[in-house]
C-alpha positions, 0 to 999 in steps of 0.5 A, a space after each residue: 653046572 650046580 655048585 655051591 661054595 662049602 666055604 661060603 656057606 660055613 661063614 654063613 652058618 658061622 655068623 648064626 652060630 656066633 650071633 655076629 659078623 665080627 665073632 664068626 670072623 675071629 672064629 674062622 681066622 678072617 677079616 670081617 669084610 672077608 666074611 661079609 663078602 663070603 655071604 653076599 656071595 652066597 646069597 648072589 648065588 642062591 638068589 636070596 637073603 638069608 640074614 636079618 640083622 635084629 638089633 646087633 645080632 645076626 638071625 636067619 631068615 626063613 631061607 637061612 633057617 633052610 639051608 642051615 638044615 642043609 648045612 648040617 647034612 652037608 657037613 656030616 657028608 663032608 665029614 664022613 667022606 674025609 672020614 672013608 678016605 681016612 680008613 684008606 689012609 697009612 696013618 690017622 688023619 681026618 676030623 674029630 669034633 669034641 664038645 667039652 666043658 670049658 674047665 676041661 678044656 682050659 686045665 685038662 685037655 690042652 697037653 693032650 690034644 698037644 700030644 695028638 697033634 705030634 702023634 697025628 700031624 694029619 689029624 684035625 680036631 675041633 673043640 667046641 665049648 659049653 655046658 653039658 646040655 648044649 654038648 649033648 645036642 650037638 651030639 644028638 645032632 651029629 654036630 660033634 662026634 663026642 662030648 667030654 661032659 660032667 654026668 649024668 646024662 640021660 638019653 638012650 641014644 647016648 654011649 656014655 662012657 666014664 672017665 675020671 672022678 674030679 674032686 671039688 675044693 674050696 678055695 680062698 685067699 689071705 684076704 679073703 675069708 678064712 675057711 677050716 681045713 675041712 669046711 663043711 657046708 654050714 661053714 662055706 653058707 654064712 661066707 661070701 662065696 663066688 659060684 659058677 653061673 646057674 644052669 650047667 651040671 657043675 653049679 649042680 653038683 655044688 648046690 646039690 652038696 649044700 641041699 644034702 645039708 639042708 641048705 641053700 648057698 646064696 652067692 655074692 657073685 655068679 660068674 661064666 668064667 673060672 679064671 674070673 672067679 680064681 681073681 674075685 677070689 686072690 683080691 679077696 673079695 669071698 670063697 669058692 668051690 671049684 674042680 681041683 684041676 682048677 686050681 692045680 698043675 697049670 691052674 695053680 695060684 700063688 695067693 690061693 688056699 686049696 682046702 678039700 670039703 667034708 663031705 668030699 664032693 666029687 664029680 664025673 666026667 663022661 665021653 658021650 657019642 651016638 650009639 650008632 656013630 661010626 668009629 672012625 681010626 680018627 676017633 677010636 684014637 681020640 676017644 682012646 687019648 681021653 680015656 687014658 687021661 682018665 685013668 692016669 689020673 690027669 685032671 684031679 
């Protein structure tokens, strides 16, 4: 009989993605030894190596590089049956995988996907973070079944729906620089100033602002984490710009000034599906959480 352990071969698409043994480990819930022997099986079962370690990184192999291809059909096969199964079901149950920026993800959707879970106790969400160019892959690959990403977004297979308009602020501390209560962008240019990392629409948006100004901000620090930029910021080492659920509600620090901008900068976070994605109860439901976070105004 052919068989083949769907497990196995998740461990093994997980140890690519992450890069590592150890990552993909933390990432399952699972000892690395476990997940070490969860791909020599697969490899004993299909007769083949299909990972090269270069350097500390884990790479597929040519064969790896293959059943990674595999792998994703599997999953979307595994997940539209879980998904059929679920449109029999008295209640919402099945799995939703959601994309979405790590600000988003770490102030806004937390309750709310707490709120699902005691709505739907069947319902399994997924959450994957990054920035809007590796969502809308995912997407466009079927790995996630929506994003919840910052616009804009191009691409005609893309349903982009709008959600919420997040306002951006400055931010500072006692120790730090001292801001107007309106700064401009000619105020905030000749500070130290903190920014998200280059490459990701948020850190767009903000340059874009000082562009309009005829302005180029030259950042002390670049950072890939809004909480380490919050703690540069509180020890007083420069200013920032950053979503105001940043640093509000759940986000809120003691020792931060909040100031709005002028101008006002604002940006807008979209729901992005597939246009021929199949909406599930699962989904619909999901989909419909978001949404109506948007409009109670949840986030800015």
């Amino acid at each position: 009989m052919r068989s083949l352990n769907l497990d196995h071969v998740r461990a093994f698409a997980d140890v690519i993605e992450q890069g590592s043994f150890s990552a993909a480990a933390e990432r399952l819930n699972l000892t690395q030894p476990a997940v070490s022997q969860q791909v020599r099986q697969l490899e004993q079962r299909l007769g083949v190596r299909l990972i090269d370690r270069v350097g500390r990184r884990a790479t597929p192999t040519a064969a790896g590089s293959a059943l990674l291809d595999h792998h994703r059909r599997i999953d979307e096969a595994v997940g539209a049956a879980l998904d059929a199964m679920a449109e029999h079901a008295a209640e919402t149950t099945g799995r939703v995988r959601l994309g979405s920026g790590a600000t988003a993800c770490t102030y806004l959707l937390p309750p709310l996907l707490r709120d699902l879970r005691l709505r739907f106790p069947a319902l399994e969400i997924v959450v994957r973070t990054g920035n809007t160019a590796d969502m809308l892959r995912a997407v466009e690959d079927n790995v996630l079944d929506v994003g919840f990403v910052t616009l804009p977004v191009v691409g005609r297979m893309f349903a982009v729906t709008p959600v919420l308009s997040e306002e951006f602020v400055a931010i500072t501390s006692a120790a730090g620089p001292e801001l107007s209560a309106r700064p401009t962008p000619a105020a905030i240019a000749g500070l130290p100033i903190v920014l998200y990392e280059p490459g990701a629409n948020t850190r767009r948006v903000i340059d874009d602002w000082f562009m309009h100004a005829g302005l180029a901000p030259k950042p002390v620090m670049e950072l890939g984490s809004v909480e380490a930029i919050k703690g540069l910021v509180g020890a007083g080492l420069g200013c920032s710009i950053l979503p105001r659920m940043a640093v509000e509600g759940e986000g809120r620090r003691g020792q931060l000034t909040v100031r709005s901008l002028r101008p006002r900068l604002h940006r807008q976070l979209a729901l992005v599906m597939r246009r021929d994605k199949p909406l599930t109860r699962a989904l619909r439901d999901v989909v419909a959480a978001i949404r109506s976070a948007g409009r109670s105004g949840l986030g800015p």
